[in-house]
Structure formats: structure tokens, C-alpha cells
N, C-alpha and C positions, 0 to 999 in steps of 0.2 A: 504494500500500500504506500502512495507516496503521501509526502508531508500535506499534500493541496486537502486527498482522500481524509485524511484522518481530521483534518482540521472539518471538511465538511462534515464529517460524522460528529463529528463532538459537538457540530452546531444543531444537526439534524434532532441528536439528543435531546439537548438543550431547548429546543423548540418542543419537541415533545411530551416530557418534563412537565413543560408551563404550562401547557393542557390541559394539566390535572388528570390525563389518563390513570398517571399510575396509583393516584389518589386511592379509589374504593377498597375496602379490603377484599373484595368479591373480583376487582380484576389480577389482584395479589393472588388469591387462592386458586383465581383459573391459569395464570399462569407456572404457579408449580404443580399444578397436575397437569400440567403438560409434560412439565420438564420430568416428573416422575416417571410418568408413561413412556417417554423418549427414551430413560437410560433404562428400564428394562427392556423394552424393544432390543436396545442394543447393548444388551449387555457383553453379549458373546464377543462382538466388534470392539467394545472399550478392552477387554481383558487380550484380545488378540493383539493388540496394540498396545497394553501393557508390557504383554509379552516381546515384542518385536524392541520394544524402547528401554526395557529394565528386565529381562528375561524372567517376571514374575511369574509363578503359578498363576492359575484360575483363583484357587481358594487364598492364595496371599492376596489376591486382585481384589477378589470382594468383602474382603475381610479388613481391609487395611485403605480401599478406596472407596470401590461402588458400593457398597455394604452401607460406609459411612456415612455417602453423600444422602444415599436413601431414605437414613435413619434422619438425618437432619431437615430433609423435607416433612417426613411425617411428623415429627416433634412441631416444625412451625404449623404445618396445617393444624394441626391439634390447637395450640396455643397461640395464634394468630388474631382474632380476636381478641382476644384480651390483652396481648401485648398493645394492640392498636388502641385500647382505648383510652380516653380521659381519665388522668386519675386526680382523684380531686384530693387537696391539703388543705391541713387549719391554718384558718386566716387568724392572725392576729386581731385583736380584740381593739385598737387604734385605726385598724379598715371596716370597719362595721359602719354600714351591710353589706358586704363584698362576698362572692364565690372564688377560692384560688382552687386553678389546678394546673397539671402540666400537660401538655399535648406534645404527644411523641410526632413527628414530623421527618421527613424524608430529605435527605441533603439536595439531591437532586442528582449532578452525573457524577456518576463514578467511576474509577478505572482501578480494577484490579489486574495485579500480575503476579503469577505464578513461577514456580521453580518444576524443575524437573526428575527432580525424586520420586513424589509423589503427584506426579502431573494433573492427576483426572481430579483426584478430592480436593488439593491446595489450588484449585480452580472451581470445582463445583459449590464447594462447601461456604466459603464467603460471599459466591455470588447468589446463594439461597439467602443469606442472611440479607443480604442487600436489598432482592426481591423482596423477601417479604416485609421489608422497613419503608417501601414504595418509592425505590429508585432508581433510575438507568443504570446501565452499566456497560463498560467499554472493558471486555475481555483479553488480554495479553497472556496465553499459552508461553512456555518458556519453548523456543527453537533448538532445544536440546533432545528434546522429545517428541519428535517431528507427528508422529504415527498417533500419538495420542492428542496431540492439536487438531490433526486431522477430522479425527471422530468427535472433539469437542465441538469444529466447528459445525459438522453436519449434524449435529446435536443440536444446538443454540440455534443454525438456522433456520431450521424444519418447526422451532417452537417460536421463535420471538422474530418481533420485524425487527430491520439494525438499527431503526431508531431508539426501539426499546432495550434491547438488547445486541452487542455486535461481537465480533471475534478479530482481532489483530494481529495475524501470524507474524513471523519474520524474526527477524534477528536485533541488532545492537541500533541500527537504523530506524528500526522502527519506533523502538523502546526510546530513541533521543525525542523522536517529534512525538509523540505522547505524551511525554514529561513536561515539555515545552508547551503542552494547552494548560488552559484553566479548567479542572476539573473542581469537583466541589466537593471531593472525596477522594483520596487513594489509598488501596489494603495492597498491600506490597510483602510477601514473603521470599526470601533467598538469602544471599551473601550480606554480610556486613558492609561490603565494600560497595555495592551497589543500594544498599539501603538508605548511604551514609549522600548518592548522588540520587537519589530519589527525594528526600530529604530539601537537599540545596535546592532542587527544580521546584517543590511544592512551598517553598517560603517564598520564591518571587511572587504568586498569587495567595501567600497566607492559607492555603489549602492546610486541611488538618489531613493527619496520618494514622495508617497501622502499620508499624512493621512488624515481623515477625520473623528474626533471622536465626541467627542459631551461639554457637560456641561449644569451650569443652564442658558438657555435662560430667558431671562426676558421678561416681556409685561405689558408695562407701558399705564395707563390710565391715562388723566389729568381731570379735570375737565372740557373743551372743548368740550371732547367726547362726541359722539354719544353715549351713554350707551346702549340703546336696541339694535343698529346694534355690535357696541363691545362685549355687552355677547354674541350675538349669531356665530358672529366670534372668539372669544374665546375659546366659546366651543367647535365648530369643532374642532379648530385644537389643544388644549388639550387632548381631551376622543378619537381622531381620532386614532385607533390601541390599542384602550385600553389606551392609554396611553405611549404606546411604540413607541414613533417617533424622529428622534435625535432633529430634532428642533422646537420640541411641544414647546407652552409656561411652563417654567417647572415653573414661580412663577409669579400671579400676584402684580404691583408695583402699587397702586394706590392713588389719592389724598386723603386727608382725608373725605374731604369734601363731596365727592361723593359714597365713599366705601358701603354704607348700600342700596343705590338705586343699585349699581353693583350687588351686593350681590342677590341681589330679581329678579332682570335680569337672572343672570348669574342661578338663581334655575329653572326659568321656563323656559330658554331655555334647562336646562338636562330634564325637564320633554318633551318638545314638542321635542325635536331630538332622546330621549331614551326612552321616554316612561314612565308612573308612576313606572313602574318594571324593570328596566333596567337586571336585571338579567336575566330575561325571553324574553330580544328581541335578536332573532336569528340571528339578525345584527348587534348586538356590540359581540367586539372581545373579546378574552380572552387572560391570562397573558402565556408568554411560557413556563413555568415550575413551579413546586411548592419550587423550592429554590428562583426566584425572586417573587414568590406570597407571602411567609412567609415575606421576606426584604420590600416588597411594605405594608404587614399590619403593619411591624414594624414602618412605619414612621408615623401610622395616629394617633393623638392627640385626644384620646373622649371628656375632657375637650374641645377642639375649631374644633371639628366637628358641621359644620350647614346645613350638605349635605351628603348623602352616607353613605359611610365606611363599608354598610354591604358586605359581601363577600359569593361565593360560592364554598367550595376547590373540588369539585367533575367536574365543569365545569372551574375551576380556573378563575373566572368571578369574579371584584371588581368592585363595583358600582361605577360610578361617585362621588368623592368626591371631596368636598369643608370644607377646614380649615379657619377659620376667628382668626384674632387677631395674628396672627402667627408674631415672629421677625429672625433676621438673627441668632439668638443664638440656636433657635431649631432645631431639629434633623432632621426633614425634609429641612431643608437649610445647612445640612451638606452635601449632594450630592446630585448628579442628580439623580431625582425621578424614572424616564422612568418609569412611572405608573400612573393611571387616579385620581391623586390625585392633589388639587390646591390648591395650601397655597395664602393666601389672606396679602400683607404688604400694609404699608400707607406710605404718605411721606408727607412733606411741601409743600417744593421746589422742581424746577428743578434741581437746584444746588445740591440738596440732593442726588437725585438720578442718576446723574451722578458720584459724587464723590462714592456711595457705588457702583455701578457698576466697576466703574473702578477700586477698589478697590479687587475684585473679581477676579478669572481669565477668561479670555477674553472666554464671551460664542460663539455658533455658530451660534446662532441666536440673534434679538434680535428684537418688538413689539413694536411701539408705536401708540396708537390710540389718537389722539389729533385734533381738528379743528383749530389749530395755527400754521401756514407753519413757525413763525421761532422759533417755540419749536421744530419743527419737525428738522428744519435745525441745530440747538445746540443742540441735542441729536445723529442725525445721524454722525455729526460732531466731537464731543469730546466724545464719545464711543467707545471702543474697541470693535467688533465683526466681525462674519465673513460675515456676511447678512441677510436678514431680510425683513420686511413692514411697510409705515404705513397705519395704518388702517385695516388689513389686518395678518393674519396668514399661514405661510407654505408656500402658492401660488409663493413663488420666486425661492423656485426651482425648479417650474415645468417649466422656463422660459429656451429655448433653447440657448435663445441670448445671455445669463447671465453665468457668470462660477456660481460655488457653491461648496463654500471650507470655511476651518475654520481658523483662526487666532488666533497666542499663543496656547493656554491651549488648544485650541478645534481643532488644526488641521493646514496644510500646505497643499497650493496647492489647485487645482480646477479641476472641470470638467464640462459639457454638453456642446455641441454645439461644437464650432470653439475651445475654450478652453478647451476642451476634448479631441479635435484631437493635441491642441498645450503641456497638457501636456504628453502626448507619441510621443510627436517628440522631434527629436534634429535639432533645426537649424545652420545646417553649414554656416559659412560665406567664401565666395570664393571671388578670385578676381581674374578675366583672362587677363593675362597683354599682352599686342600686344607686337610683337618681332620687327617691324620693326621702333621703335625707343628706344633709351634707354636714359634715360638724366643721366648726369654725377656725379649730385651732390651727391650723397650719397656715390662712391665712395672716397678709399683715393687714393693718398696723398690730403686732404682739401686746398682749397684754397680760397681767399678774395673773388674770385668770386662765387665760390659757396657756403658759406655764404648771400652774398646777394642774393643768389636766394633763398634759402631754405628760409631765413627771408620773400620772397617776396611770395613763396607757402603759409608757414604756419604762419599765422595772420589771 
């Protein structure tokens, strides 16, 4: 699309918008059961193109994307109404006779963009919230994932006209002249680095933001832990996408004490979830491209390999790997891995490892498996992150009820559920004042007595 195209859609929006179309909550409702009916039509097609882009299973497909997106429709359809409605607040006793409430309201156009991990849901899933807070939206698929832009678009198109809804394929070019409109909204998930030029573009027009980027999440084990149920949750959500997940555990932190029993765990749960050949099971994913396959070999350590590390560049497949001994000065704790690579640290204390966390910038997840509810409490407590489990890996964002967003380094703002529909709204504050009395004191000329009244309102 060139700059001229994009700019007219953004204005096409824009006109549309003003219409009040997207107003009713009844053209809100028919427009996600549209979108519902479209991704099960084609579901077989979204997972075939999962396949082709991240060599995911089927059942990873629906479980980790289409599954999700699904779920989030029917959650809005169900509570859509009442998210839309007026909720009304006590007025202060100084506005009397007044009505206050707040009206949730729809920003108008917005432009979400996606990353290509997780292509179909970090696309569908914001733009359901969007929909149903009654707002355009201007689509941007990440060009890394070609096959599942694909089906995005013939998705979106077959449901929504482009004024209400559009799709913006392409690459680095495209994503410049996009930036460069005035949208009235952008939800933005990927890189820090591109989060941080999303950012700059949306302060020329004062545009508010979501980002939602990533970092190194940590997953702390204590010595309390369950070790056999921990490695095996571990490892799910580590090697889960290859390694490609924003809030995989990207470093285990664990006691010293226990680290060698972890270690033996954590190996024979890669063999019973992957199999002695992980290479060869048709159901672990592969890396998106061979510029992050070279970056993901560059960080593996032979000297403190005890796991993996072999690779295959013709299926872009890296085995599950585990690094032992590993400290914060190494190269693989110089960034985020987003690769099925596990670097193994030790610690004392608690105290230790909250101090080098926090030391860190604030990840987007953050793991602690421990049997001590108040280690659990002084960790979840005096940590910076954006959310998280304990016991437990991933499983929290799949939660409706819960937003899921990042804090500092890894992101602003939130979405799923009620919090998804709240950040694409704006709440107006109103207050409808009755005509048939007025009281005097606010105006002038000021008098003794109306000081003591206003003394007598506001206390």
C-alpha cells in the first residue's frame, strides 16, 4: 500500500467513525459474530498457516491462538452490554440536584500492530476489544509471518468494509507511513526497540498508547518447590513456540541447593514432552527466520551446555536447550533470548534475588515456584513486573478476568476481558445539573454567608 492509500484509509475511517455507525451496541454484536463465524469457517486455513509461519501443531494452534481469540469474543458478546452502559456515581452533596455518571465512549480510529510469534491472537485479540468499545481499526499483521497475514486479511475482509475495519500488509515501509497518521489510538505489541519508535510517532499527535513488549522474564525456584511438577511446568512454557513466547520463562533463578536435582528434572521432562529427537517431532515449532536462528545459536555457551544446542538450518528447528553455570555477565543474559534456550543461575537468598531483579528492567512476566505462601507474598510484593504465576507458567494470560500488560521496560497498559474493552474506551465524566434550583454560592459578589455554606458543603 503506498503512503497516498493509507493516508486515504485513515481518512475513509475517520469519516466513518463520525457517522456514528459504530455507535449501537447491536452493530458491535453483529459485527463479532461475524468475525466468530469467519475464524471457525476457517479455522483449518488459520492453523495451516500457523503451520507454514511457526511450524505449530493444530492443537498448539488452537490452544495458544484460535482457541483464545474465540474465547474473547464470546466473553465480550456475553458482557457487552453492560460494559457499554452508563454507570452512574454519587454526586457530591455541593451539586445538588445533579445526576453524575461516566459514559464509556469509543476513541475513534485505531491502529493496531502485531508481532509474529503469535500472529493470529496478538492480532485478533485487541482488535475484538477494540470492536467491541465501538471503534475502527486499521490492522498491521507483522511481515514476518506472511501466510498468517494472509488469512487475517481474507478474514477481516469477507467480514468488515475497510472503512470499518482494514488490513495493512507489508513490511518496514508500510509501518513508517502508518505511524506518520493521526490515529486516535495505537495497541502496539513486539520489540522494545520498535515500541520505543512507535512511541516518538504517537507524541507528534498526542495519541495515547498500549505497548506491550517483552524482556527477560524470570522463574524463580526455591528450595520448597515441587521440582518434578516445576520442571515439567517449566518446560512447557519455555520450549512452548520454540521458544518464541513474550512471557516464556526466559532464565531460570534457582536455589543452590537444589539446582542439580532441577537440572535432571528439567532433562527428562525435554525428553518425555519432545521426545529423545526433538528435531524430528513434527510438533515442536520452528525459529521464524534464519536471521533470528543465527542470533538464537549465537547465544549458546558449549563450555555450559548440558542439554541440546544441536540445530537444524534447513527446518530452522533448535533443540531444547539447557545452559548450566550460566551468570548475569554472559551473553545470553545480555537480552531477551525469545529462543528455546534456558540458562540455569543460582542464588542464596531471597533477598538476593529480588535485589538483582529489581535491578534489571522491569520484565513482563515473572515465575515463582515455591511451597512458602510468604516467599510467595515478598516476591510478588517487592518485584517489578507486569504479571505472572506461582507455580505455574504462561496460564495468566489466558485468564479473561485478568488484564495482561507490561510494566516499565516491558510495556504500558493492558488488555483481555473488561480491561480490553476499558482500554479502547474513553470515559466521559458528565454531570446533568437540574434547572429548577440553583444555589447561590458560587456566585459573586461573595458573601459571609456563602462562605459558611460552601465551608458547610465541602468538609
Amino acid at each position: 500500500m503506498t503512503e497516498q492509500e493509507i493516508k486515504d484509509l485513515v481518512t475513509r475511517q475517520r469519516t466513518y467513525f463520525q457517522t456514528g455507525a459504530t455507535l449501537p451496541v447491536s452493530a458491535r454484536i453483529s459485527g463479532l459474530l461475524r468475525l466468530y463465524a469467519a475464524i471457525s469457517k476457517y479455522e483449518k486455513e488459520i492453523h495451516d498457516a500457523l503451520r507454514k509461519d511457526l511450524g505449530k501443531s493444530e492443537f498448539e494452534s488452537y490452544m495458544c491462538e484460535t482457541g483464545l481469540v474465540l474465547e474473547e469474543i464470546s466473553y465480550m458478546l456475553k458482557h457487552i452490554q453492560r460494559f457499554s452502559r452508563e454507570k452512574r456515581v454519587r454526586t457530591p452533596l455541593a451539586q445538588f440536584h445533579s445526576r453524575s455518571y461516566q459514559k464509556p465512549s469509543p476513541y475513534g480510529v485505531t491502529l493496531i500492530m502485531s508481532p509474529w510469534n503469535y500472529p493470529f491472537m496478538l492480532t485478533l485479540s485487541p482488535l475484538v476489544d477494540a470492536l467491541a468499545a465501538g471503534n475502527t481499526a486499521v490492522v498491521k499483521p507483522s511481515a514476518y509471518s506472511p501466510h498468517t497475514s494472509d488469512v487475517i486479511l481474507r478474514i477481516l475482509s469477507q467480514c468488515f468494509a475497510p472503512e470499518y475495519v482494514a488490513v495493512v500488509t507489508g513490511g518496514r515501509a508500510e509501518n513508517t507511513c502508518l505511524l506518520r497518521e493521526h490515529f486516535d489510538y495505537i495497541f502496539f505489541t513486539g520489540s522494545q526497540a520498535v515500541g520505543k519508535e512507535v512511541m516518538r510517532n504517537a507524541a507528534e499527535h498526542l495519541t495515547p498508547v498500549t505497548l506491550e513488549l517483552g524482556g527477560k522474564s524470570p522463574c524463580i525456584v526455591d528450595q520448597t518447590a515441587n521440582i518434578k511438577l516445576a520442571a515439567k511446568r517449566i518446560v512447557f512454557g519455555k520450549y512452548l513456540n520454540c521458544g518464541q513466547t513474550c512471557v516464556a520463562p526466559d532464565y531460570i533463578y534457582c536455589h543452590r541447593s537444589i539446582k542439580d536435582k532441577l537440572i535432571k528434572e528439567v532433562q527428562k521432562q525435554i525428553q518425555a514432552q519432545y521426545g529423545k529427537q526433538p528435531l524430528d517431532n513434527a510438533d515442536y515449532g520452528k525459529i521464524i527466520n534464519e536471521k533470528h536462528f543465527d542470533r538464537i545459536l549465537g547465544l549458546i555457551d558449549k563450555k555450559k551446555l548440558v542439554q541440546g544446542g544441536n540445530s537444524d538450518r534447513k527446518t530452522l528447528r533448535i533443540e531444547p536447550t539447557v545452559l548450566n553455570n550460566v551468570t548475569f555477565s554472559d551473553a545470553v543474559m545480555q537480552e531477551e533470548i525469545f529462543g528455546p534456550i534456558m540458562p540455569i543461575l543460582v542464588f542464596d537468598s531471597l533477598d538476593e534475588v529480588i535485589h538483582n531483579i529489581n535491578a534489571m528492567p522491569h520484565p513482563l512476566a515473572l515465575y515463582f515456584f515455591t511451597s512458602d505462601k510468604t516467599a510467595a507474598k515478598k516476591v510478588t510484593s517487592r518485584c517489578g513486573f507486569g504479571g505472572g504465576c506461582i507455580n505455574d507458567t504462561i496460564i495468566h494470560l489466558a485468564t479473561t478476568e485478568m488484564g495482561f500488560g507490561g510494566f516499565g521496560e516491558s510495556g504500558m497498559g493492558a488488555y483481555h476481558g473488561k480491561i480490553g474493552f476499558d482500554t479502547f474506551s474513553h470515559y466521559k465524566s458528565i454531570v446533568d445539573k437540574k434547572t429548577w434550583i440553583d444555589l447561590p454560592m458560587r456566585y459573586q459578589p461573595y458573601r459571609n454567608l456563602h462562605e459558611k455554606m460552601l465551608r458547610f458543603f465541602l468538609k
